[in-house]
C-alpha positions as CSV (number, residue, x, y, z in Angstrom):
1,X,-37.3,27.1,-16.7
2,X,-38.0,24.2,-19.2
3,X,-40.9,26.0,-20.2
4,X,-42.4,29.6,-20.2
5,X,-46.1,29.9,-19.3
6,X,-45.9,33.7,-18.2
7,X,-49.0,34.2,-20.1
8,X,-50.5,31.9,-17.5
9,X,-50.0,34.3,-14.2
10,X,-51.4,37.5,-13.0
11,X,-50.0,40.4,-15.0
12,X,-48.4,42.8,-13.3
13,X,-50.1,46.3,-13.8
14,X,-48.7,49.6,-14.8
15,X,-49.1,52.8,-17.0
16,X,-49.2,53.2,-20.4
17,X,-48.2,56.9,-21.5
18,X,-51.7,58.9,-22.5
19,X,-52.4,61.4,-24.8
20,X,-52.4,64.8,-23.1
21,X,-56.1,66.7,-23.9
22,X,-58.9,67.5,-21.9
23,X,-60.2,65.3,-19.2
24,X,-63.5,63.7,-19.9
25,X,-66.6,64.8,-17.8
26,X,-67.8,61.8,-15.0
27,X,-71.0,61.2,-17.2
28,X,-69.0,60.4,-20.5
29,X,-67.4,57.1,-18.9
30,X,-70.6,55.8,-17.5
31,X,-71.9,56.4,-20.7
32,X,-69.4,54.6,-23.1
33,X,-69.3,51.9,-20.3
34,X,-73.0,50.8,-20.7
35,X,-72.6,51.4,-24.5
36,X,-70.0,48.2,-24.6
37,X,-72.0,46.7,-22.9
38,X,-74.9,46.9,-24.7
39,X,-73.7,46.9,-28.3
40,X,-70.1,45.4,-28.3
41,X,-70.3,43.0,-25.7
42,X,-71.6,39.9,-27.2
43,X,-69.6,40.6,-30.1
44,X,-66.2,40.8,-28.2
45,X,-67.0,37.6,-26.3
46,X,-67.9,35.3,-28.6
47,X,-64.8,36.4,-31.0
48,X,-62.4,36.0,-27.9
49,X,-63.7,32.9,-27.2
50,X,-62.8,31.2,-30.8
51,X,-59.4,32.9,-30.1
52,X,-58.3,31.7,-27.4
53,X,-60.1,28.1,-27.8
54,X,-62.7,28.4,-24.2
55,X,-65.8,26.5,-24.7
56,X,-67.7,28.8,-22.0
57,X,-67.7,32.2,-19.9
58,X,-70.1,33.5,-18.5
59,X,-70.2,37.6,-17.1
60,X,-71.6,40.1,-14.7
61,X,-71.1,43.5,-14.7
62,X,-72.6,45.7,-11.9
63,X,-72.6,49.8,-11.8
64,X,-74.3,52.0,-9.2
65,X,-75.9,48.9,-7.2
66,X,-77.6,47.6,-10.3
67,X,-76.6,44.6,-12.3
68,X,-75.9,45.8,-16.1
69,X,-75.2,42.4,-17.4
70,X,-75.4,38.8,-16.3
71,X,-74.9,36.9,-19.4
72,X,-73.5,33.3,-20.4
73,X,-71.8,32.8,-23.6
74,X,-70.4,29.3,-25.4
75,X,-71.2,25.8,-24.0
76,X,-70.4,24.0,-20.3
77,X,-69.5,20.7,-22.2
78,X,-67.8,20.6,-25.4
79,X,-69.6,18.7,-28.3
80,X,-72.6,19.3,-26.0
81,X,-75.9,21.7,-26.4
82,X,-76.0,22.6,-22.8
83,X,-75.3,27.0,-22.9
84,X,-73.5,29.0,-20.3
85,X,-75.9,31.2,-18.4
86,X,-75.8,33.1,-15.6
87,X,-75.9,30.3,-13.1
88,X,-74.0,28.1,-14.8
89,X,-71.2,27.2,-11.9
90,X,-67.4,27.2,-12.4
91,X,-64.9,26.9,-9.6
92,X,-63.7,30.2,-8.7
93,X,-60.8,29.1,-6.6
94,X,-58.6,31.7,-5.1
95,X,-61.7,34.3,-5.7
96,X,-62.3,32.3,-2.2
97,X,-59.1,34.4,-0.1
98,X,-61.7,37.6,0.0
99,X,-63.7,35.3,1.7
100,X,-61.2,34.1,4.2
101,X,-59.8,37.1,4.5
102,X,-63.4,39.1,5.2
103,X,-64.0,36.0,8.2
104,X,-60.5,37.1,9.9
105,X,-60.8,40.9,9.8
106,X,-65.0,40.2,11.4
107,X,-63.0,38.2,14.0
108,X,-60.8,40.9,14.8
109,X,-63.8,43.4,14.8
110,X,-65.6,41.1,17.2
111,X,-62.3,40.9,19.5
112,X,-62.2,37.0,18.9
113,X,-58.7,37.7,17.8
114,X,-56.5,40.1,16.9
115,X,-54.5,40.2,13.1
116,X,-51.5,41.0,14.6
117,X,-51.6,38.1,17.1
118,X,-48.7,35.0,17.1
119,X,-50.4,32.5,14.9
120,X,-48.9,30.1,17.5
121,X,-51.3,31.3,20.0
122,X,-53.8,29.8,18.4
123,X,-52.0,27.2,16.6
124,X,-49.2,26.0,19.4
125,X,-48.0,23.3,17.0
126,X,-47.4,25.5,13.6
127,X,-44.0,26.1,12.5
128,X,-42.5,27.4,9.5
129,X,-38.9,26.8,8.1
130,X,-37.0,28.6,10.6
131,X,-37.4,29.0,14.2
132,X,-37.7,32.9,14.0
133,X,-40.2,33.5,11.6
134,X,-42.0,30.6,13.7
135,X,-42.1,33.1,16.6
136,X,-42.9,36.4,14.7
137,X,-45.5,35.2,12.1
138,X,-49.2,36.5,12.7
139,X,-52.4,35.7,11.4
140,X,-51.7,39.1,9.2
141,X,-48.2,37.8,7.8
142,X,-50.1,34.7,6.8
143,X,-53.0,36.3,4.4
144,X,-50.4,38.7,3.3
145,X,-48.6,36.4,0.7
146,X,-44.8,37.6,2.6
147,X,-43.7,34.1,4.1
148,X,-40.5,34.2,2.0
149,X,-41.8,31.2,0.2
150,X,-41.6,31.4,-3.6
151,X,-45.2,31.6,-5.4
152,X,-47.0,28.4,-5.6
153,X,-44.3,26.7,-3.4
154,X,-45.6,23.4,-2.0
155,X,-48.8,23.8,-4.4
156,X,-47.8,20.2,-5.9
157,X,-47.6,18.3,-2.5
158,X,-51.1,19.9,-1.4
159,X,-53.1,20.4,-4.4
160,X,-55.6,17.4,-5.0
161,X,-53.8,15.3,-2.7
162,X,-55.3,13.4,0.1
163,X,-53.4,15.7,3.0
164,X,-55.5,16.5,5.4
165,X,-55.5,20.3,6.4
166,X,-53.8,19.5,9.6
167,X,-51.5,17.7,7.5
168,X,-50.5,20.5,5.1
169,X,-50.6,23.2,7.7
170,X,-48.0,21.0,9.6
171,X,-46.1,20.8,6.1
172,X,-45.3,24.2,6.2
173,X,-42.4,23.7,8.3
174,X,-40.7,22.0,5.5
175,X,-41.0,24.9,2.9
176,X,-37.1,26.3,2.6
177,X,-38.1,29.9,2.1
178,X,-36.2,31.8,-0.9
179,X,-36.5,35.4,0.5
180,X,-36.7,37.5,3.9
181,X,-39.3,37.0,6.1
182,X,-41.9,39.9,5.4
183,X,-40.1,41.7,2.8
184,X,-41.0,39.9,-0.5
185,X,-44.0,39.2,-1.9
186,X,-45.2,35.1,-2.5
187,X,-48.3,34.0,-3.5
188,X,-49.0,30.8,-0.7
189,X,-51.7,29.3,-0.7
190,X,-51.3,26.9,2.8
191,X,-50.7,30.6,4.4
192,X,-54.6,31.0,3.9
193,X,-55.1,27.6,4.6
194,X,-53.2,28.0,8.2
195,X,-55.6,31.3,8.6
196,X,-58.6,29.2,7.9
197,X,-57.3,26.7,10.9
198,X,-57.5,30.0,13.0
199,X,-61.8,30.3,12.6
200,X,-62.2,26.8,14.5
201,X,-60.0,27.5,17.3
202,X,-61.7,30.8,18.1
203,X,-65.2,30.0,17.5
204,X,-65.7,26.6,19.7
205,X,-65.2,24.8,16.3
206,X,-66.8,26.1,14.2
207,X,-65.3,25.6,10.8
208,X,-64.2,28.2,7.9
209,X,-66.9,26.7,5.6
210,X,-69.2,26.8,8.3
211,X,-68.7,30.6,9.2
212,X,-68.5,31.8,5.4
213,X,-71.8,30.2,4.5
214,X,-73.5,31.1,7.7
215,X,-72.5,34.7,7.8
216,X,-71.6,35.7,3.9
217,X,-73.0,33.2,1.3
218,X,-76.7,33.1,3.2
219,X,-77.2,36.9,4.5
220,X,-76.2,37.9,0.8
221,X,-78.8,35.4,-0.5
222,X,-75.5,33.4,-2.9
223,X,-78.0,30.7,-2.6
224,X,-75.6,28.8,-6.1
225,X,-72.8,29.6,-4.3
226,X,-70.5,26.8,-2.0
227,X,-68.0,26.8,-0.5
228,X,-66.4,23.4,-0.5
229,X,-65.8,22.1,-3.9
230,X,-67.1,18.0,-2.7
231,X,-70.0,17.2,-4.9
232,X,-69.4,19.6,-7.9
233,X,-69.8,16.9,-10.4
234,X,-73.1,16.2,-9.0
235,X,-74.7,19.3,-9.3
236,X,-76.7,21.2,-12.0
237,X,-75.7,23.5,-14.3
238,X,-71.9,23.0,-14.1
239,X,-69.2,23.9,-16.6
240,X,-66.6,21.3,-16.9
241,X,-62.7,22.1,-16.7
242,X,-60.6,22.4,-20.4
243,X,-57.5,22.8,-21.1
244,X,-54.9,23.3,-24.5
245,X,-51.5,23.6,-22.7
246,X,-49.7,20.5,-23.5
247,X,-52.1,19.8,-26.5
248,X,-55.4,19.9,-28.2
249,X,-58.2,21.1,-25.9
250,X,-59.0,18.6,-23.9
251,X,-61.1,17.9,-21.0
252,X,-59.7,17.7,-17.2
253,X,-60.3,15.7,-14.4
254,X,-62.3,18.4,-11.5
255,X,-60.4,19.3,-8.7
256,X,-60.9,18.0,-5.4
257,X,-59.6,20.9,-3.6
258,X,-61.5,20.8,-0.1
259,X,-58.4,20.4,2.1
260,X,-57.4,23.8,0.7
261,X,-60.7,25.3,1.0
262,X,-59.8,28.5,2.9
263,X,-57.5,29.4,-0.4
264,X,-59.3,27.9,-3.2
265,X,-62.8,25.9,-2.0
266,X,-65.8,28.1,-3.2
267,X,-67.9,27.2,-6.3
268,X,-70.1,30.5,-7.8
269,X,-71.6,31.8,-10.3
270,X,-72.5,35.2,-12.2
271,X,-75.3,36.2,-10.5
272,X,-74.7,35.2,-7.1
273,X,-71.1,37.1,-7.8
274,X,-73.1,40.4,-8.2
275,X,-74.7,40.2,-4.8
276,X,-71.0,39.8,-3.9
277,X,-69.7,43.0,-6.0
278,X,-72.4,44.9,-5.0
279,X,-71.6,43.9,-0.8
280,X,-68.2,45.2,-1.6
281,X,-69.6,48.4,-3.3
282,X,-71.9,49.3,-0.9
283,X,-69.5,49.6,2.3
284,X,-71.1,46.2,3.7
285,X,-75.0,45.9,3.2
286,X,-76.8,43.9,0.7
287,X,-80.0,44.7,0.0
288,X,-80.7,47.5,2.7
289,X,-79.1,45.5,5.3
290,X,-75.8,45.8,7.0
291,X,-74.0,42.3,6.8
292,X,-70.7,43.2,8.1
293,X,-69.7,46.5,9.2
294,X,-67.7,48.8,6.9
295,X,-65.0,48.4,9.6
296,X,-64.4,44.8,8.7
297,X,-64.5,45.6,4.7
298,X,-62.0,48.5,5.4
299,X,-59.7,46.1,6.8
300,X,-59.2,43.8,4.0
301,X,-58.3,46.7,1.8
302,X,-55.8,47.9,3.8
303,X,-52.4,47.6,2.0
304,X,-50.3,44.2,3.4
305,X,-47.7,43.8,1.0
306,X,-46.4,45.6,-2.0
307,X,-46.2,43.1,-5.2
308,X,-45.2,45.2,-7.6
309,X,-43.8,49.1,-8.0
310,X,-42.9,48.6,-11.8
311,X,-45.6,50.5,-14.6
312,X,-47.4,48.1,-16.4
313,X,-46.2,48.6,-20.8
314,X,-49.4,48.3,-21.7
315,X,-52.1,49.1,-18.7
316,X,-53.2,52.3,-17.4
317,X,-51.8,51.9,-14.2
318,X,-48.7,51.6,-12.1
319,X,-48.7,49.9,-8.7
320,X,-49.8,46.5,-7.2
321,X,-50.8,46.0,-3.8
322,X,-52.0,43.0,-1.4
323,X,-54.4,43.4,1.1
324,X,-56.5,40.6,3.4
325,X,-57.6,38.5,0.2
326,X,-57.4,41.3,-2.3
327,X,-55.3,43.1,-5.0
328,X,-55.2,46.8,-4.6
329,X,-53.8,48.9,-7.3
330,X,-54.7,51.4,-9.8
331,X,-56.3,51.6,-13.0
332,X,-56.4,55.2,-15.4
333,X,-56.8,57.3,-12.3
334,X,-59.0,54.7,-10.2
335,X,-58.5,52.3,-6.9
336,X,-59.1,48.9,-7.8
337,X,-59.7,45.9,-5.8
338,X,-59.3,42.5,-7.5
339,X,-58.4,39.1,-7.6
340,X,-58.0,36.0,-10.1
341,X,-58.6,32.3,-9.6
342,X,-56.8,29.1,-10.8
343,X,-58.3,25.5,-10.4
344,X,-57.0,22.9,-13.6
345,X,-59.7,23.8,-15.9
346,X,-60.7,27.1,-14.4
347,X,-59.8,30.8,-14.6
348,X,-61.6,33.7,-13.1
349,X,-61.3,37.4,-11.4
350,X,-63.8,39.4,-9.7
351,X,-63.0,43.0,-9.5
352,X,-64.4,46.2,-8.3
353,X,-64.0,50.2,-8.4
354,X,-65.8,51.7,-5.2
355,X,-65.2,55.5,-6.9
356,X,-66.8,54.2,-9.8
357,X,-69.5,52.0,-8.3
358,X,-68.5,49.6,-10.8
359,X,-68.1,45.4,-10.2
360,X,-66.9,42.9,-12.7
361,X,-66.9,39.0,-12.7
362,X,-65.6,36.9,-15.0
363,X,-65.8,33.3,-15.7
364,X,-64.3,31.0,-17.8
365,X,-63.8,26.5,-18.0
366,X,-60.7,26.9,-19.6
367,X,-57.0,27.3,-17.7
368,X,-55.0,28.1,-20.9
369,X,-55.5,31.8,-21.9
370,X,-56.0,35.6,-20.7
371,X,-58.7,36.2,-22.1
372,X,-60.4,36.3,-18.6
373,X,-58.2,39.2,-18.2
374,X,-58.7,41.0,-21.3
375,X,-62.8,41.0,-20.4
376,X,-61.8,42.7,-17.2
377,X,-59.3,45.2,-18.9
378,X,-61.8,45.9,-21.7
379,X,-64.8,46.9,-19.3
380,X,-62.6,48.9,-17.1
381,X,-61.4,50.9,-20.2
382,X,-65.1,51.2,-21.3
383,X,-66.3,52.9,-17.7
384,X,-63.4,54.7,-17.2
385,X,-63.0,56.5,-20.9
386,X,-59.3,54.8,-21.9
387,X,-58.9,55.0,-25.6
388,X,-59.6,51.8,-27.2
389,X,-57.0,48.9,-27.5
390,X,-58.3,45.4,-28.1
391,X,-57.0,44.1,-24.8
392,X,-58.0,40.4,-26.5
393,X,-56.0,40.8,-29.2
394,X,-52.7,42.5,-27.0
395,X,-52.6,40.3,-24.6
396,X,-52.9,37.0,-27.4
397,X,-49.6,38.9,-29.5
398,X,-48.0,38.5,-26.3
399,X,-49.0,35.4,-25.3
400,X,-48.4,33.9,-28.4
401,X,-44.4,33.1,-28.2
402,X,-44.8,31.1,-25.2
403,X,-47.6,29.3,-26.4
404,X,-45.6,28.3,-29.7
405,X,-42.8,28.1,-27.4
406,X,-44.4,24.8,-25.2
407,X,-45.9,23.0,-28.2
408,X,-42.2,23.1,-29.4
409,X,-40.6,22.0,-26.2
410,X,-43.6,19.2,-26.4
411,X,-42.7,18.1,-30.2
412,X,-39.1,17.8,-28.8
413,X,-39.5,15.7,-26.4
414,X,-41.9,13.6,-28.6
415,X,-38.8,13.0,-31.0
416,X,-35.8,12.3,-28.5
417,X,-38.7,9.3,-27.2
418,X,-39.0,8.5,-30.9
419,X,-35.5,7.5,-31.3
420,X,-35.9,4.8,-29.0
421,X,-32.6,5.1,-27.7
422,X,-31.0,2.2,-25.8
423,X,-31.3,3.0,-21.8
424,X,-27.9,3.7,-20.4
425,X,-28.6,1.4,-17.7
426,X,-31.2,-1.5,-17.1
427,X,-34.7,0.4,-16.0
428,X,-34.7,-2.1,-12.9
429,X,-32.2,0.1,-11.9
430,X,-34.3,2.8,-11.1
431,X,-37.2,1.0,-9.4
432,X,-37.2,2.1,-5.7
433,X,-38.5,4.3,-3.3
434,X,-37.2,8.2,-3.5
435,X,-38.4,11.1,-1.1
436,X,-38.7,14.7,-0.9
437,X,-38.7,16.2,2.2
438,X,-41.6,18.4,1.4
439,X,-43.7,16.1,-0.5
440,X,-42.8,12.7,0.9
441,X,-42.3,9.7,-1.0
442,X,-42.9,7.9,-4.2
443,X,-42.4,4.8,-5.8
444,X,-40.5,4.4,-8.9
445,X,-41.5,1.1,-10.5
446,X,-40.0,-0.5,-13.9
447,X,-43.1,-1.7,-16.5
448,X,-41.5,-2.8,-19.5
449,X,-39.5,-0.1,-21.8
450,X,-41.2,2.4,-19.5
451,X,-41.3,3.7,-15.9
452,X,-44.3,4.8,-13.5
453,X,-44.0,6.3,-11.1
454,X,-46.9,6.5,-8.0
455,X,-47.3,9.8,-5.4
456,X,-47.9,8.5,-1.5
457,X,-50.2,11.5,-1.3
458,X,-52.0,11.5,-4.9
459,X,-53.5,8.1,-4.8
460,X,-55.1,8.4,-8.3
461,X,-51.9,10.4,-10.0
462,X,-49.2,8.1,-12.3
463,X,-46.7,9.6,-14.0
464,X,-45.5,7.4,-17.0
465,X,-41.6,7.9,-17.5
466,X,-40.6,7.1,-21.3
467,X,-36.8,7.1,-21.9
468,X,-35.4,9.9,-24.2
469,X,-31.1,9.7,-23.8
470,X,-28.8,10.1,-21.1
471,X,-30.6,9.9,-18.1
472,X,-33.5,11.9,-18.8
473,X,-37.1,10.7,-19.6
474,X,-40.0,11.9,-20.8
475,X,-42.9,12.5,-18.1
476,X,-46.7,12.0,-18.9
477,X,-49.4,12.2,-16.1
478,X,-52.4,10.4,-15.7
479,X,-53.9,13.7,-14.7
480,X,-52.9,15.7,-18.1
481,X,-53.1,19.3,-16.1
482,X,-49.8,18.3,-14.3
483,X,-48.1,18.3,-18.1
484,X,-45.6,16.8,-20.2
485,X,-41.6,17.2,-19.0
486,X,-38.5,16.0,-19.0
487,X,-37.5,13.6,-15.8
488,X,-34.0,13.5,-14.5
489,X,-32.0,11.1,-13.1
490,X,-28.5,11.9,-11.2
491,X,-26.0,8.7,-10.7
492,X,-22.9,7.9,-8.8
493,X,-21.2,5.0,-11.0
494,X,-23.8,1.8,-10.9
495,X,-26.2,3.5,-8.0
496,X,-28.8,6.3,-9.2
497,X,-29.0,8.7,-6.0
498,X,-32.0,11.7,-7.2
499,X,-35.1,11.8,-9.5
500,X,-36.2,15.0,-10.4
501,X,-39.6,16.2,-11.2
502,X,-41.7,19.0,-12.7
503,X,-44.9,19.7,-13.1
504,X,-47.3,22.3,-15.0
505,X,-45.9,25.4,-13.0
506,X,-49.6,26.5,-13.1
507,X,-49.3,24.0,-10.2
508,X,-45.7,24.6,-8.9
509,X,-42.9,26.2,-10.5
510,X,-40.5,25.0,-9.2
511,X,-39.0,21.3,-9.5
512,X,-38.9,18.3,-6.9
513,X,-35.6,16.4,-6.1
514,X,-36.3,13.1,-4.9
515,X,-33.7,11.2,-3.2
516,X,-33.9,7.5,-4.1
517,X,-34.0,5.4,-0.5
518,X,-31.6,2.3,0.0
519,X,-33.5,-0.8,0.6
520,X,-34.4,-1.4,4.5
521,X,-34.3,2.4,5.1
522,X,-36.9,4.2,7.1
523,X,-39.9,5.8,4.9
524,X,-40.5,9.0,6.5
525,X,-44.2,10.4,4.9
């Protein structure tokens, strides 16, 4: 790959080595836990945040049904007064597959449906690449991230584009799966989506951000909490998206996400995230009333898929797990449930330890670092007695490389544009209309020395394509969270045949091949 954001995904967890000695008592983690907390705490943020460059965060940690710590730290807007607090909102993304995932296992409780059903009997029209899996996949298959579809795959053709979810969901059928059916693990997000699609057809219509607000967000009293991400810019109190990927930290347009909403729609904050963590903790009630029945909660925690069987070098903990919505691994001894969220501008996890009584929420306006993790790691290892590491610090020596490694790849495209080579061939050349067959079709047109080109389903998205040598250009977007890459062009003597595509692979990581159309031929969407 072009470039190496690994720093950017989920780690994978394992086990680091410890020291053999006694084993501390159950009061000695608690203890050290609520000493970080109250003494280190503030320190450790704010010094993360100058290191890794995040104008905002904000934090809850909950233990034994209370809430320990709801704090805001840094600002919403840069170059602006405004603090973080604790109901400062950030989009929390694909925090929102719990959610989804909760809503299917209540259906199944309620006999509405059944996990293990054909996700055609519910959806007659839904296909996916191959006419098998299209017959066995279930409702479970599809929260359980084992389509055979890479991670991400299709991400750039449905995120922030102006599909409908009919649309996408109907899209699937076009995503060329790279592994077995139900033996590898890939993050997908239009799996959730599909599952969503399930709630209406079960429940006379009622929709998935219908259901999670009526029978989640109110009973738990999440009253800064939406699901649908329409309006965000609107509201009060909101932190703004930031990025330093491609650049300078700089702002980012919001996300408009809603046609994804099952996998990535809700908006929270840090304390309507504790009512959440302690719903989880306490086997379904909230506030001495049962919400859902520990039945349903059980569900989602039951193990799916496996992720990852490999010991982490550097965590306390060895296996990775996938649930209904939810990680499931372990962590110096402990079960943990958790799971991060992605929008441009945005990461976040929530995470809890049921053993432990212990919930943690993190949340951050900037897509470009792990320090959200390292908060998460660093609490953890505070309740549950691991010997100090500064998980900040680790995970930033590691990240580093690959964050030199882009603003190199950056520079060097910079300089081949420089050089102002002479185009190989007149840029009219290229003008046209090209297709995927997953994302459709776009238009290539010739604007002076440069060329834009315009996405049938991102109205609002340009990339501008300045020539470097051969036939590869330099590719800017009018959105700057899709990146900066090089553009490819394939040729057969005079006629140019494919234009290839990336994107931030925070997005998609894989490329598009676009296949350029000869005039008068049919423009299938």
């Amino acid at each position: 790959m072009f470039f190496c954001f690994a720093f950017r995904r989920i780690l994978l967890l394992g086990l680091v080595a410890l020291l053999l000695g006694a084993l501390p008592s159950a009061a000695q983690p608690r203890a050290y836990g609520s000493k970080f907390v109250r003494d280190s705490l503030a320190t450790y943020v704010e010094r993360g945040l100058r290191l890794w460059d995040i104008p905002g965060l904000a934090v809850v940690v909950v233990k034994g049904g209370q809430v320990v710590a709801a704090e805001g730290f840094g600002v919403r807007v840069v170059s602006e007064p405004e603090p973080v607090d604790a109901n400062t909102l950030f989009m929390i993304a694909s925090n929102t597959k719990l959610f989804t995932g909760t809503a299917l296992a209540q259906l199944e409780e309620e006999k509405r449906l059944n996990l293990n059903d054909p996700v055609r009997r519910y959806l007659p029209a839904y296909r996916l690449y191959d006419s098998t899996s299209t017959k066995l996949v279930s409702i479970r298959d599809l929260l359980g991230h084992h389509l055979g579809t890479r991670t991400f795959q299709g991400d750039f053709t449905f995120w922030n584009s102006d599909l409908s979810r009919a649309e996408i969901v109907d899209k699937m059928r076009n995503l060329r799966p790279v592994n077995p059916f139900r033996q590898t693990y890939g993050y997908c997000n239009s799996g959730f989506l599909a599952a969503g699609e399930i709630i209406p057809q079960v429940l006379d219509g009622k929709r998935w951000e219908d259901w999670v607000q009526q029978r989640l967000l109110t009973p738990l009293g999440m009253a800064r909490t939406y699901p649908l991400t329409a309006g965000y810019g609107q509201r009060t109190n909101i932190a703004r998206p930031y990025s330093d990927a491609f650049g300078p930290l700089i702002p980012l347009p919001l996300d408009h996400i809603d046609n994804l909403a099952p996998a990535a729609g809700l908006v929270s904050c840090a304390n309507d995230l504790a009512h959440w963590l302690n719903f989880q903790l306490d086997s379904g009630r909230y506030a001495g009333r049962q919400v859902l029945p520990w039945a349903t909660l059980r569900r989602t925690r039951a193990v799916n898929t496996l992720v990852s069987d490999v010991k982490s070098p550097i965590l306390p903990s060895h296996f990775s797990m996938y649930g209904l919505g939810v990680f499931i691994g372990d962590y110096a001894g402990r079960q943990v449930f958790w799971h991060t969220g992605g929008a441009n501008g945005f990461v976040t996890n929530v995470c809890f330890v049921p053993e432990e009584g212990l919930g943690i929420a993190v949340l951050t306006n900037q897509d470009n670092q792990s320090f959200f993790e390292a908060l998460r790691y660093q609490l953890l290892d505070a309740y549950l007695a691991v010997p100090y590491v500064d998980r900040s610090r680790q995970l930033y020596t590691l990240a580093r490389p690959g964050r030199e490694e882009a603003q190199r790849n950056i520079a060097e495209l910079a300089t081949r544009v420089q050089r102002k080579n002479r185009p190989t061939r007149d840029l009219r050349t290229y003008a046209g209309v090209y297709r995927n067959p997953v994302y459709g079709t776009v238009t290539v047109e010739a604007q002076g020395r440069q060329l834009q080109v315009h996405f049938s389903n991102h109205p609002g998205l340009v990339a501008t394509l300045d020539y470097m040598d051969g036939e590869q250009f330099r590719t800017t977007y009018s959105n700057p969270a899709y990146g900066i890459f090089p553009a490819l062009f394939r040729a057969e003597g005079a006629r140019v045949r494919t234009m290839e595509l990336r994107v931030n692979p925070f997005l998609e990581q894989d490329s598009y091949v676009f296949s350029k159309q000869q005039a008068g031929a049919l423009k299938v969407p």
